[in-house]
BAMAR-212562 format. One record per atom (N, C-alpha, C): residue in one letter; residue number from 1; x negated, y negated, z negated; atom name. Coordinates in nm, 4 decimals. Atoms other than C-alpha are relative to their C-alpha. Last residue first. Example, Ala and Ser with C-alpha at 12.3 -4.5 7.8 and 13.67 -1.06 7.14 Angstrom:
+------+-----+----------+----------+----------+------+
| type | seq |        u |        v |        w | atom |
+------+-----+----------+----------+----------+------+
|    S |   2 |   0.0820 |   0.1190 |   0.0060 |    N |
|    S |   2 |  -1.3670 |   0.1060 |  -0.7140 |   CA |
|    S |   2 |   0.0770 |  -0.1090 |  -0.0730 |    C |
|    A |   1 |  -0.0890 |   0.1190 |   0.0000 |    N |
|    A |   1 |  -1.2300 |   0.4500 |  -0.7800 |   CA |
|    A |   1 |  -0.0900 |  -0.1200 |   0.0000 |    C |
+------+-----+----------+----------+----------+------+
end
This chain:
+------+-----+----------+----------+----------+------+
| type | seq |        u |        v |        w | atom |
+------+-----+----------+----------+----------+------+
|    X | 125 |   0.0459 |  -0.1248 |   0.0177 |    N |
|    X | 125 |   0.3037 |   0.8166 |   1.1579 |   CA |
|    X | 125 |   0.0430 |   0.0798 |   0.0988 |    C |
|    X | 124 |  -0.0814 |  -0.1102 |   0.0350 |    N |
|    X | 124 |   0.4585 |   0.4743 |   1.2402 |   CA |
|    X | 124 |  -0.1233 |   0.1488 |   0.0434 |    C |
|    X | 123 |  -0.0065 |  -0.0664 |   0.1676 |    N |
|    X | 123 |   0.2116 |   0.1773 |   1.2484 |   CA |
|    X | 123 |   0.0597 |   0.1538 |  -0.0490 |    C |
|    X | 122 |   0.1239 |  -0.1170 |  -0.0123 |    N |
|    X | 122 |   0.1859 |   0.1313 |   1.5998 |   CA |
|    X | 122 |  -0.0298 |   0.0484 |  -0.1157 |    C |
|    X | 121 |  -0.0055 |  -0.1560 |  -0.0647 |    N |
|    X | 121 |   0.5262 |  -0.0112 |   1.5954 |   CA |
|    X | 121 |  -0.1345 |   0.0722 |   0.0512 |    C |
|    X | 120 |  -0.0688 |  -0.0886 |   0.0958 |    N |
|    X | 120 |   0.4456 |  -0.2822 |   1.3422 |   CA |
|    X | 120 |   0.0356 |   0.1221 |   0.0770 |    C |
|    X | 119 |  -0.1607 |   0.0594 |  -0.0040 |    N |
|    X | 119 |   0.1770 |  -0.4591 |   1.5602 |   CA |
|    X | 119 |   0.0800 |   0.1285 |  -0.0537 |    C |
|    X | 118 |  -0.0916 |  -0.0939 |  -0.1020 |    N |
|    X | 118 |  -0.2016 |  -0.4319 |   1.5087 |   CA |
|    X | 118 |   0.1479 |  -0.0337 |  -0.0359 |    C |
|    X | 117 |  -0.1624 |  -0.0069 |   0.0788 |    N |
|    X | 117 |  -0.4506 |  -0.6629 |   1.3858 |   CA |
|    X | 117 |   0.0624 |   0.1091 |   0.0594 |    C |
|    X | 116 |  -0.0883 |   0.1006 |  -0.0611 |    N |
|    X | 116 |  -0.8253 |  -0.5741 |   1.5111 |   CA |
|    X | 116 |   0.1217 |   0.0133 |  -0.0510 |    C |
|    X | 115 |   0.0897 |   0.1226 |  -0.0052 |    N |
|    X | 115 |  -1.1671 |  -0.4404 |   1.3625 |   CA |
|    X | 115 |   0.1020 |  -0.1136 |   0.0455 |    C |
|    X | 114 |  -0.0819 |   0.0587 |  -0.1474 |    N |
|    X | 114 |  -0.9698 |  -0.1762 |   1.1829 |   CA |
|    X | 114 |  -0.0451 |  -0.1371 |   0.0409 |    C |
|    X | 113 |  -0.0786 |   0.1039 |  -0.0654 |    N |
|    X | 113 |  -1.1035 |  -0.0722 |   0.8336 |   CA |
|    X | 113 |  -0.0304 |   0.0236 |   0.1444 |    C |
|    X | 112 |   0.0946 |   0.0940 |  -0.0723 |    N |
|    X | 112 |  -1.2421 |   0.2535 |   0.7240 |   CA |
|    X | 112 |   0.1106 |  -0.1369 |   0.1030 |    C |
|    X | 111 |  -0.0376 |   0.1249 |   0.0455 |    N |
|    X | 111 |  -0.9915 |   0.3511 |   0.4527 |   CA |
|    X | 111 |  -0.1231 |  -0.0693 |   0.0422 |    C |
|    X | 110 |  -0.1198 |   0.0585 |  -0.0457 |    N |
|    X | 110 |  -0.8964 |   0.7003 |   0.6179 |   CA |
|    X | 110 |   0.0259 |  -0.1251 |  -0.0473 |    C |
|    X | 109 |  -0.0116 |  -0.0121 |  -0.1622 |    N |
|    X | 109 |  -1.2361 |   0.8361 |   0.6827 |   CA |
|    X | 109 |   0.1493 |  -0.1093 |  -0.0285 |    C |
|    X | 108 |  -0.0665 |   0.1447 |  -0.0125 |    N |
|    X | 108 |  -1.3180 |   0.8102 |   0.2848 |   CA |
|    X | 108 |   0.0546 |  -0.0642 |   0.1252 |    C |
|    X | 107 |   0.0793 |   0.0948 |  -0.0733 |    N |
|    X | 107 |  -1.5892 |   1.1132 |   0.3238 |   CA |
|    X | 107 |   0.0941 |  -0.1592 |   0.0502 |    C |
|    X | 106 |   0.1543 |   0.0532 |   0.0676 |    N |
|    X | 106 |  -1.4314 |   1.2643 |   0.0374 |   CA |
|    X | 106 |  -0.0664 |  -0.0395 |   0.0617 |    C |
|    X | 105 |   0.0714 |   0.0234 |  -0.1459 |    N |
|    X | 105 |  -1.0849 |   1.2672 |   0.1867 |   CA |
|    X | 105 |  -0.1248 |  -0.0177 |  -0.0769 |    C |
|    X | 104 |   0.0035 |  -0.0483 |  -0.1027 |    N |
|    X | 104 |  -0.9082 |   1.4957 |  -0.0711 |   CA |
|    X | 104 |  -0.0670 |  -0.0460 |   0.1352 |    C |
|    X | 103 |   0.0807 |  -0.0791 |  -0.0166 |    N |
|    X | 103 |  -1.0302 |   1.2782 |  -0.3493 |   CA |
|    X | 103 |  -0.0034 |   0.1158 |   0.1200 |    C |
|    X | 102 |  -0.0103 |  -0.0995 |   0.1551 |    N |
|    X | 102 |  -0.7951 |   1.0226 |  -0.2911 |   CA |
|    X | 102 |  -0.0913 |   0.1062 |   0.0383 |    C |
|    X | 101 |   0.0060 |  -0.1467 |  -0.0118 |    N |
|    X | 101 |  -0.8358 |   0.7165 |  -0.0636 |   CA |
|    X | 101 |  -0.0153 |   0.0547 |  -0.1084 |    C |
|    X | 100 |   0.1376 |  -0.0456 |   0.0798 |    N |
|    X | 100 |  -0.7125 |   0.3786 |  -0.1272 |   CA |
|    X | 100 |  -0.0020 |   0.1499 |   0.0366 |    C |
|    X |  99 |  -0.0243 |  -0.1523 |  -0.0491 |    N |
|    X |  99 |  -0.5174 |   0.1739 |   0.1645 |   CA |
|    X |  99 |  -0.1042 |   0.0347 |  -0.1095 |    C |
|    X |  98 |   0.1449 |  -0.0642 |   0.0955 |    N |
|    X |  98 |  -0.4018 |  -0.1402 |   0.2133 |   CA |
|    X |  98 |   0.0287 |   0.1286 |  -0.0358 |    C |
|    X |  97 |   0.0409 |  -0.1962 |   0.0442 |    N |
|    X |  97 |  -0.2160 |  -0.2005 |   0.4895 |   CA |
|    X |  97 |  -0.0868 |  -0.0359 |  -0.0584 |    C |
|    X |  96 |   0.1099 |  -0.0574 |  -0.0156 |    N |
|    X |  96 |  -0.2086 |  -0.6362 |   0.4876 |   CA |
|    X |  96 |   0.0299 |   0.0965 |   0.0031 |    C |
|    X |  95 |  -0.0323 |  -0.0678 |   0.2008 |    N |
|    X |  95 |   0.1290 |  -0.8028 |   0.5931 |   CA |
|    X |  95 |  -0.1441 |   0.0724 |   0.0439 |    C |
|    X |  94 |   0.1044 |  -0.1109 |  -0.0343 |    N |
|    X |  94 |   0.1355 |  -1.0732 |   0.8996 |   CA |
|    X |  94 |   0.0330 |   0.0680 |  -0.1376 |    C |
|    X |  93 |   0.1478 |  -0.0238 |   0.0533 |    N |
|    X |  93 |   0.4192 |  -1.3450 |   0.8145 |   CA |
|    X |  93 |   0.0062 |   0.1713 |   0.0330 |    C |
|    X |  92 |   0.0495 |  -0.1370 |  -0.0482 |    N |
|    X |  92 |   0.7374 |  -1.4527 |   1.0172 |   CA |
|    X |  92 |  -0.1341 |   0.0071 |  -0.0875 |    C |
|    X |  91 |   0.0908 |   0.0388 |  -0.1290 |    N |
|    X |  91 |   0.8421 |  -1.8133 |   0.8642 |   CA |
|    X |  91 |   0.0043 |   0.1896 |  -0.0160 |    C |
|    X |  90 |   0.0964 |   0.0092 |  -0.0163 |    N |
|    X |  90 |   1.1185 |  -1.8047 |   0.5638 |   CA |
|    X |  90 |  -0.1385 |   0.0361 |   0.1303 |    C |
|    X |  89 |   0.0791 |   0.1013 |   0.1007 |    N |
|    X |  89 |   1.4146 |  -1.9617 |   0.5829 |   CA |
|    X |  89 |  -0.1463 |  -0.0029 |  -0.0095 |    C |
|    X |  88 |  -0.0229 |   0.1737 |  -0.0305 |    N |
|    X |  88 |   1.5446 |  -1.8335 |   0.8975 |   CA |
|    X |  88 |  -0.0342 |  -0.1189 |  -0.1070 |    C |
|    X |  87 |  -0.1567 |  -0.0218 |   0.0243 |    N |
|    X |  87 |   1.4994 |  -1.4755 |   0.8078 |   CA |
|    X |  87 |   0.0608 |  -0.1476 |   0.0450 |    C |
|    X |  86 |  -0.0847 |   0.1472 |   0.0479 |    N |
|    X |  86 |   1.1609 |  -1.4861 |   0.9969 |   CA |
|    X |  86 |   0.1416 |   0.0368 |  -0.0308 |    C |
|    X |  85 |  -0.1166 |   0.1132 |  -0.1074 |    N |
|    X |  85 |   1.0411 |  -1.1171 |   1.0380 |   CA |
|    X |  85 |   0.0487 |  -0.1318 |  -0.1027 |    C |
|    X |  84 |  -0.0830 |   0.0755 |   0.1319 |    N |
|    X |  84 |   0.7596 |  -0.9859 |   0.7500 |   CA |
|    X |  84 |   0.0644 |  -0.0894 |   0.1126 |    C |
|    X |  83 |  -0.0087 |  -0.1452 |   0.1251 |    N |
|    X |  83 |   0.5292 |  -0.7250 |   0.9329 |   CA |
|    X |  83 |   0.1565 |  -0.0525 |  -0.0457 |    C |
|    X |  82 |  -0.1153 |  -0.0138 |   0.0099 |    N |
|    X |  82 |   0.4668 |  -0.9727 |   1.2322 |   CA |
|    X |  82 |   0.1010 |   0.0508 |  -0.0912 |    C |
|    X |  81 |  -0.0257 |   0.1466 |  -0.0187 |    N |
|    X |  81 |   0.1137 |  -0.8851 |   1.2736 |   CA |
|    X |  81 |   0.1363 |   0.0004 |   0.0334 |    C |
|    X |  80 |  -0.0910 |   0.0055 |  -0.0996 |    N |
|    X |  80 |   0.0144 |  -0.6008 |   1.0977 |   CA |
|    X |  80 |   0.0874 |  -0.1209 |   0.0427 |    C |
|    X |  79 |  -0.1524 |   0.0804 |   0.0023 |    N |
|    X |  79 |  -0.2994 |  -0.6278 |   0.9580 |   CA |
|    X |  79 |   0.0839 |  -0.0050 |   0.0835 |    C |
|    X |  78 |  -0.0161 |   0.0742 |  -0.1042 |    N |
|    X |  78 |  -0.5733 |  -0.3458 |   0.8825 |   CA |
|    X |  78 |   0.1235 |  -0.1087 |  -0.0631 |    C |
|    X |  77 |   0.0101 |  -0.0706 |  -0.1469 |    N |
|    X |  77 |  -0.7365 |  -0.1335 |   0.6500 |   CA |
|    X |  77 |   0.0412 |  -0.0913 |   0.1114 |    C |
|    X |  76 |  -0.0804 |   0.0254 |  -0.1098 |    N |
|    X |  76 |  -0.7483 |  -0.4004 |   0.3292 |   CA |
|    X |  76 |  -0.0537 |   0.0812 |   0.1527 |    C |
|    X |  75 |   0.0379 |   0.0862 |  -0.1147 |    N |
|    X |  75 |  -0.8993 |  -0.1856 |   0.0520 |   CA |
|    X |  75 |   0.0948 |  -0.0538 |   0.1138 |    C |
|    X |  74 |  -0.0971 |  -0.0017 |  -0.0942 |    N |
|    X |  74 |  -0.7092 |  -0.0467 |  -0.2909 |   CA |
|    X |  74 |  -0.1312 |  -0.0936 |   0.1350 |    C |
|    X |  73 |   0.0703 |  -0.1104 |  -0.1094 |    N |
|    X |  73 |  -0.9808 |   0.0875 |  -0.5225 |   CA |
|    X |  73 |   0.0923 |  -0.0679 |   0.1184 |    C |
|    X |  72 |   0.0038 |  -0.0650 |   0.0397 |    N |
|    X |  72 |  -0.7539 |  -0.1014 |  -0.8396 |   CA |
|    X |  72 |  -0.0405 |   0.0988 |   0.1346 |    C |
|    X |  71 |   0.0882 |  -0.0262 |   0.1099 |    N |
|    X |  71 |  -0.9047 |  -0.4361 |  -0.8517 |   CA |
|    X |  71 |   0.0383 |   0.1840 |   0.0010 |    C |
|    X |  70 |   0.2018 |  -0.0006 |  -0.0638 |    N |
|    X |  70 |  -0.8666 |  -0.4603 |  -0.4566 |   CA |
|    X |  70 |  -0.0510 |   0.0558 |  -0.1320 |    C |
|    X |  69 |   0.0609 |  -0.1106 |  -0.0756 |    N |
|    X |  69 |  -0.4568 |  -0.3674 |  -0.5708 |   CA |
|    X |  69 |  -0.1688 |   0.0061 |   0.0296 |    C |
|    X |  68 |   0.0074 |  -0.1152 |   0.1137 |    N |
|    X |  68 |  -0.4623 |  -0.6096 |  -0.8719 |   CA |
|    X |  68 |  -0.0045 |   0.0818 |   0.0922 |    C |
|    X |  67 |   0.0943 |  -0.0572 |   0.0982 |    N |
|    X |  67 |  -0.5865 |  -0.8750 |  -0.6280 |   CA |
|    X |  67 |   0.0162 |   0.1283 |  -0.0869 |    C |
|    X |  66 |   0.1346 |  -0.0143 |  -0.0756 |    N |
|    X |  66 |  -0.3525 |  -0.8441 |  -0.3681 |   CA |
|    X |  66 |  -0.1062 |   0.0031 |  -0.1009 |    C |
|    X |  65 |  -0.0706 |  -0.1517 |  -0.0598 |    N |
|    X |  65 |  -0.0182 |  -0.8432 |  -0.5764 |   CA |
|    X |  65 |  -0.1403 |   0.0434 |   0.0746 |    C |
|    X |  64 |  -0.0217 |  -0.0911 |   0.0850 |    N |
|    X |  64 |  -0.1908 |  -1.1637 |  -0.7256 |   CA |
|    X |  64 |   0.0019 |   0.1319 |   0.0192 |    C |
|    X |  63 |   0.0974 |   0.0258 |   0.0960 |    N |
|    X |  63 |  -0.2518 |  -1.3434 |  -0.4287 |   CA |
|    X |  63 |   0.0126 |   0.1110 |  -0.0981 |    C |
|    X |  62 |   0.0348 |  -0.0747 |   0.1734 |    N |
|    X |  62 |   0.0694 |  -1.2475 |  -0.2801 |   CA |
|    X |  62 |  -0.1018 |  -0.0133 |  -0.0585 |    C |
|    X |  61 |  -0.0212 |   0.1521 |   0.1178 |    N |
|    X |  61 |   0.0124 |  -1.5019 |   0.0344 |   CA |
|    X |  61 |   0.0744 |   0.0671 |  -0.1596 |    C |
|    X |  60 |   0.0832 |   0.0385 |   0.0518 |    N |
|    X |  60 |  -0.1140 |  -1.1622 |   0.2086 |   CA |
|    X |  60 |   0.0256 |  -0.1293 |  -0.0859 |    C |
|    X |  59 |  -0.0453 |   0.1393 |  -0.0760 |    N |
|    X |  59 |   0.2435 |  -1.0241 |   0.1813 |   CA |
|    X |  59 |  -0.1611 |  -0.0812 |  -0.0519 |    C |
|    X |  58 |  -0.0234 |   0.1337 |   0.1026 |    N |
|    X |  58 |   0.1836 |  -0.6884 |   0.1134 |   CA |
|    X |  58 |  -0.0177 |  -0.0939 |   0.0764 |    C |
|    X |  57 |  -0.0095 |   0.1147 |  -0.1136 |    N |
|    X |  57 |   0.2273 |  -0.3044 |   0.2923 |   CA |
|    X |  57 |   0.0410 |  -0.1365 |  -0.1247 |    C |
|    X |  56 |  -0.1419 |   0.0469 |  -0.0039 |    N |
|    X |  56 |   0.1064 |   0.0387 |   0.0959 |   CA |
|    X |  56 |   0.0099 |  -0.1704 |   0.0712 |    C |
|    X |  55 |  -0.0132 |   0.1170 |  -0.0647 |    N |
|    X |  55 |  -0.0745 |   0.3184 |   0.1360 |   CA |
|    X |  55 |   0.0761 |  -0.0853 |  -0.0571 |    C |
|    X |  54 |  -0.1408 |   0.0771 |   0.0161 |    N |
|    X |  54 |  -0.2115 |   0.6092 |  -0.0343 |   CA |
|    X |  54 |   0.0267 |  -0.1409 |   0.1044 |    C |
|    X |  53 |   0.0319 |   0.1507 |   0.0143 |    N |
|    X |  53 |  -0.4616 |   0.8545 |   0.1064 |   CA |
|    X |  53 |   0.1271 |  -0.0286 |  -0.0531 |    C |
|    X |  52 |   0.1565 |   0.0747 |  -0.0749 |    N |
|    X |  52 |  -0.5824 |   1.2075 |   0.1926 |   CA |
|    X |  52 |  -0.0094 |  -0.1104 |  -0.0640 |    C |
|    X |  51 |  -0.0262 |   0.0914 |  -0.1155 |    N |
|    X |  51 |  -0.2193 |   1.3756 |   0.0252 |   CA |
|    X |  51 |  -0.1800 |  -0.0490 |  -0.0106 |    C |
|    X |  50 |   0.1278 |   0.0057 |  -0.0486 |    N |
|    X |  50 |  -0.2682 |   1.6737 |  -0.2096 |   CA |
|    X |  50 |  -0.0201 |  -0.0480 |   0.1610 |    C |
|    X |  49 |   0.0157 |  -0.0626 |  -0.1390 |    N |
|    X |  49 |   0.1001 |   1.6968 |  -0.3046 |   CA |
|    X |  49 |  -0.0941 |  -0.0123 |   0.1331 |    C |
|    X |  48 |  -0.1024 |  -0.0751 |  -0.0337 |    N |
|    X |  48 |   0.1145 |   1.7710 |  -0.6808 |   CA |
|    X |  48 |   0.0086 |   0.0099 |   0.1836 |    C |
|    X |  47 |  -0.0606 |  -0.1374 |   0.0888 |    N |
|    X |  47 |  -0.1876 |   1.6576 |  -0.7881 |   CA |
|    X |  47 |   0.0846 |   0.0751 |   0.0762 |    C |
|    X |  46 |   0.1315 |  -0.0909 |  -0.0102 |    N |
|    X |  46 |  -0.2972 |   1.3717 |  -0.5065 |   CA |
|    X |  46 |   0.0038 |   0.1318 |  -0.0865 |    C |
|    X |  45 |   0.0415 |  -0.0214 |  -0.0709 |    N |
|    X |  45 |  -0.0025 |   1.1865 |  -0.4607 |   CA |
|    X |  45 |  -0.1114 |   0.0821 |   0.0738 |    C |
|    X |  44 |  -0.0384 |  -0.0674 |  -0.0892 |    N |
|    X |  44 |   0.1678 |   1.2465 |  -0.7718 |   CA |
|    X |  44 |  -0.0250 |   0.0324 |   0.1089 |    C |
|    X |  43 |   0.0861 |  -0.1398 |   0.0155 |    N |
|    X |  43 |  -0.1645 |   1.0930 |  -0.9143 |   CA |
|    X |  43 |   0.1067 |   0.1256 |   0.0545 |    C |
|    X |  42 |   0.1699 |  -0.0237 |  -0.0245 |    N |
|    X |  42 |  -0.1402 |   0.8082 |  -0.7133 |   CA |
|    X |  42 |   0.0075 |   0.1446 |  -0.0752 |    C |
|    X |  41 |   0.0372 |  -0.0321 |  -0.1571 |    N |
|    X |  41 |   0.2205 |   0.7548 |  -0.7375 |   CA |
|    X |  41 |  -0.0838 |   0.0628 |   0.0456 |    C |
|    X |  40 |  -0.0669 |  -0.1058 |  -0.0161 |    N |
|    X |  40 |   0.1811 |   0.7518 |  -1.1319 |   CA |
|    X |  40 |   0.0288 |   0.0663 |   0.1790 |    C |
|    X |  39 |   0.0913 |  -0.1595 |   0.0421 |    N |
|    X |  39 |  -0.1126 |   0.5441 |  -1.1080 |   CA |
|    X |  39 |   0.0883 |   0.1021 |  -0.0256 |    C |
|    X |  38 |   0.0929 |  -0.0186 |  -0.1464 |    N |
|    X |  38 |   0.1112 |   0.2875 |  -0.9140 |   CA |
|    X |  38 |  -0.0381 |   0.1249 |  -0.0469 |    C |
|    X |  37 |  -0.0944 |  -0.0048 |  -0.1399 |    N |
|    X |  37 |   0.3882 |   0.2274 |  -1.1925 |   CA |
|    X |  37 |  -0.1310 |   0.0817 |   0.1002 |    C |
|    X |  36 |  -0.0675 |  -0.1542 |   0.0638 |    N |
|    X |  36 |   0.1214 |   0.2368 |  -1.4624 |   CA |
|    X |  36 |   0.0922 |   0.0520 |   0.0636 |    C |
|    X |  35 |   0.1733 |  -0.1173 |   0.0043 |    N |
|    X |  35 |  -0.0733 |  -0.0401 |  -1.2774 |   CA |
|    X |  35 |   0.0161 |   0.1360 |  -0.0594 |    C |
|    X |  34 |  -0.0098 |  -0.0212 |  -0.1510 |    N |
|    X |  34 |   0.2966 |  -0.2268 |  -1.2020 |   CA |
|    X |  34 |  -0.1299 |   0.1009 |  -0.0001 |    C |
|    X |  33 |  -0.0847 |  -0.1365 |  -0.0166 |    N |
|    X |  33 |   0.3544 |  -0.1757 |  -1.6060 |   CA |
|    X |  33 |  -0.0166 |   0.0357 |   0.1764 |    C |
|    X |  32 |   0.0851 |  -0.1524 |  -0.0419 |    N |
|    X |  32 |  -0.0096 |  -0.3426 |  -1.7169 |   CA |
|    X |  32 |   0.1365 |   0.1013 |   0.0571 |    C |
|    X |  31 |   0.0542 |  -0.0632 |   0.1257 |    N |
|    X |  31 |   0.1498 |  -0.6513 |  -1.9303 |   CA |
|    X |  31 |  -0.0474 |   0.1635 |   0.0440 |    C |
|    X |  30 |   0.1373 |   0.0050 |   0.0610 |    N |
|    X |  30 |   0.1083 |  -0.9072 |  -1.7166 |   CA |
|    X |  30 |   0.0168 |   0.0725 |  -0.1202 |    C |
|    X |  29 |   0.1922 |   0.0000 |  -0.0675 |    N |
|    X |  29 |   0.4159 |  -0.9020 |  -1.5820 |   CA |
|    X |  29 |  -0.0912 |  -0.0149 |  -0.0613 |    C |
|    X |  28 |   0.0739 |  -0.0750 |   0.0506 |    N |
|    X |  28 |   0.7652 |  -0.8349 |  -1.8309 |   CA |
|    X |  28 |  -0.1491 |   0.0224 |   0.0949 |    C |
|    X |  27 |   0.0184 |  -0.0301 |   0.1740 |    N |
|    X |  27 |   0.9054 |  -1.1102 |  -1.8350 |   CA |
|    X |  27 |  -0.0334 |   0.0739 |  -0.0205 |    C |
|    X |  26 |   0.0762 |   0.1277 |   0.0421 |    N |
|    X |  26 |   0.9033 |  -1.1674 |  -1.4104 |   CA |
|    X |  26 |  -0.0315 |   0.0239 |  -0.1830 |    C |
|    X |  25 |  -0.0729 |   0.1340 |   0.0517 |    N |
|    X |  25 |   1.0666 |  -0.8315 |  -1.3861 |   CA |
|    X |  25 |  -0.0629 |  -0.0749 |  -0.0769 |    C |
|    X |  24 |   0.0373 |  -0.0420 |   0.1145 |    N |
|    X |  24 |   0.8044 |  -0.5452 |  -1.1982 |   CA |
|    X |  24 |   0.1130 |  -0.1920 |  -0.0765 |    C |
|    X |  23 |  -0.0209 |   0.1529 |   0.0727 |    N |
|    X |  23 |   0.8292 |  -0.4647 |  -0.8984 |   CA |
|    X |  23 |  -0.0003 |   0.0042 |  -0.1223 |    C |
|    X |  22 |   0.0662 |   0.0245 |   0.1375 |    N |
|    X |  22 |   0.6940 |  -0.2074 |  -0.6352 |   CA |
|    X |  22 |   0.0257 |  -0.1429 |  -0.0932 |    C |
|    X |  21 |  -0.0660 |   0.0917 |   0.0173 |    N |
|    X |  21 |   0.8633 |  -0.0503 |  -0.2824 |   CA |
|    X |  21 |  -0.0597 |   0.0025 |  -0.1930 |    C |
|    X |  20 |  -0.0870 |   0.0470 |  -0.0624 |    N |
|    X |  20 |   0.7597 |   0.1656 |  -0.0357 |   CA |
|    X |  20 |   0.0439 |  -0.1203 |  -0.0680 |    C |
|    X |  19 |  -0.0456 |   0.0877 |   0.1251 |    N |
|    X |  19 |   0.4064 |   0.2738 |  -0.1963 |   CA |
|    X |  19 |   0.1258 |  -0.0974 |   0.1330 |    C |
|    X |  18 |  -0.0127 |   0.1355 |  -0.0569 |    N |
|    X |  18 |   0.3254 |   0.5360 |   0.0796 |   CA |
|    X |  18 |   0.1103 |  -0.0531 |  -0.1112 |    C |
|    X |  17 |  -0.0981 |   0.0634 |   0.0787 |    N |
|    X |  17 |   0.1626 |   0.8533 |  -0.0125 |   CA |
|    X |  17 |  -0.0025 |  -0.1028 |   0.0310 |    C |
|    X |  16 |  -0.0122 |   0.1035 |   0.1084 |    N |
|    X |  16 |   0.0035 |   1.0268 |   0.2351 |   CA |
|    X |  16 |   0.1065 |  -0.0687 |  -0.0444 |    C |
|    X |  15 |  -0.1134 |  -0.0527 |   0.0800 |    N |
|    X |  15 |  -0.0710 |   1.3012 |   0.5344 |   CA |
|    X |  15 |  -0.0261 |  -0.0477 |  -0.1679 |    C |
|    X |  14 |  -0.0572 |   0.1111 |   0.0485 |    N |
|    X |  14 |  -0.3064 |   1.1480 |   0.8085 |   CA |
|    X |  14 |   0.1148 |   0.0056 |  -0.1601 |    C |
|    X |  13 |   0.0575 |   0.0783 |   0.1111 |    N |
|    X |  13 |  -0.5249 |   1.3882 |   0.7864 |   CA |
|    X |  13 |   0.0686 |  -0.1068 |  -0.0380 |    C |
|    X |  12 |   0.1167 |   0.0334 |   0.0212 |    N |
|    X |  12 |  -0.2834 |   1.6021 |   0.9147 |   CA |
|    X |  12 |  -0.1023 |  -0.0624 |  -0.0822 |    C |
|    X |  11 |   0.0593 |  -0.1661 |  -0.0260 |    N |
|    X |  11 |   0.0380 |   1.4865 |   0.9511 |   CA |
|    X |  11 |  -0.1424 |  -0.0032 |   0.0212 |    C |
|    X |  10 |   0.1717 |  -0.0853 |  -0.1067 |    N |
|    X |  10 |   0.1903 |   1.1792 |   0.8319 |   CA |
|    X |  10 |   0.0086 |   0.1356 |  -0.0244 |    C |
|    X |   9 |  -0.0028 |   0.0172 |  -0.1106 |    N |
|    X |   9 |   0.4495 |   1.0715 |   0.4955 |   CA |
|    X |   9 |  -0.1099 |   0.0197 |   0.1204 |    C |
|    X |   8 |   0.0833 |  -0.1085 |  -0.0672 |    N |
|    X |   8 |   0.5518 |   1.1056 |   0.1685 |   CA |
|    X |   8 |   0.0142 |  -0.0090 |   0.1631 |    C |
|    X |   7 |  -0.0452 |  -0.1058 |  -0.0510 |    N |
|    X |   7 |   0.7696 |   0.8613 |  -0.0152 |   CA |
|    X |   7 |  -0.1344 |   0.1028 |   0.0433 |    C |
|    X |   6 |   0.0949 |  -0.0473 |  -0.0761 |    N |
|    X |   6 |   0.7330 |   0.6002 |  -0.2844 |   CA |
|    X |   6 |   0.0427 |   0.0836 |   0.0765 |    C |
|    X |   5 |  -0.0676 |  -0.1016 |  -0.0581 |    N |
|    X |   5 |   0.9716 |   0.3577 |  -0.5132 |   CA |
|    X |   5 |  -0.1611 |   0.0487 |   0.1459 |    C |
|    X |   4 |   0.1517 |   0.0222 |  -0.0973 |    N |
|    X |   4 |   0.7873 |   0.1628 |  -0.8032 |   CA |
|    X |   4 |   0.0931 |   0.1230 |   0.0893 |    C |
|    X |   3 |  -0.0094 |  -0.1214 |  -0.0680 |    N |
|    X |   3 |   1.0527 |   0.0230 |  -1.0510 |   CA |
|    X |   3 |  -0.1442 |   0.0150 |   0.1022 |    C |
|    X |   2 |   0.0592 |   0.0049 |  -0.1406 |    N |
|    X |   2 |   1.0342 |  -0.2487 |  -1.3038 |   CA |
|    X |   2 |   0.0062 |   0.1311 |   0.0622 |    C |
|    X |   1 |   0.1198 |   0.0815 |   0.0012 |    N |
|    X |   1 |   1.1554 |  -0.3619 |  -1.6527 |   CA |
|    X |   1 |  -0.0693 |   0.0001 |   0.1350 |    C |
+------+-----+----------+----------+----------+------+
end
C-alpha cells in the first residue's frame, strides 16, 4: 500500500531524520497511511535516536504532499534550486526542505527559515 524510507544524518545540532523517500498507492490515498508512515519516522526520530529535527525534500508543484506536511508542523526552511534535474521530459524544478523540529531543539533553531534559495551541494551535512 505504501512505503516511507528514512535515514539518519548530521552532527551536532544538526543531527536528524531525513524522510528519503514516501508513497503511498494511488487507491489507497486519502486514507491517513502517508501520516502513519511519517509519525513513525518522527517518533523513531526522536525516541530512539534523539535527533533535533526531521527533514525532507518536495516538489513544490505537490500541492497536496505540501499541504499535509504544513498540516503536520512541517515548515518550508529553504529552496534548493535545481533539486529535481531535467530528464528531458520533465523541466529542472526547485524542491522545498521542509523541516519540523522535535522536542530536543526547544528553542526551534533548526526550522528558522533561510532568507535565500540555495543550491544542492550546500545541502550535504
Amino acid at each position: 500500500m505504501g512505503y516511507n524510507m528514512g535515514k539518519l544524518e548530521g552532527k551536532g545540532e544538526l543531527w536528524h531524520g531525513h524522510v528519503t523517500a514516501l508513497t503511498v498507492a494511488p487507491e489507497c490515498r486519502r486514507l491517513g497511511l502517508a501520516r502513519g508512515l511519517m509519525r513513525g519516522l518522527e517518533e523513531a526520530s526522536e525516541k530512539i535516536h534523539n535527533c533535533y529535527f526531521v527533514d525532507l525534500f518536495v516538489r513544490p508543484s505537490n500541492s497536496v504532499a505540501v499541504s499535509m506536511y504544513e498540516n503536520m508542523g512541517y515548515v518550508l526552511y529553504r529552496q534548493v534550486i535545481d533539486y529535481y534535474m531535467s530528464d528531458g521530459v520533465m523541466p529542472s524544478e526547485y524542491a522545498y526542505d521542509m523541516r519540523k523540529a522535535l522536542p530536543r531543539d526547544a528553542d526551534k533553531k533548526s526550522v528558522v527559515p533561510l532568507e535565500h534559495p540555495v543550491h544542492v551541494e550546500d545541502t550535504f551535512f
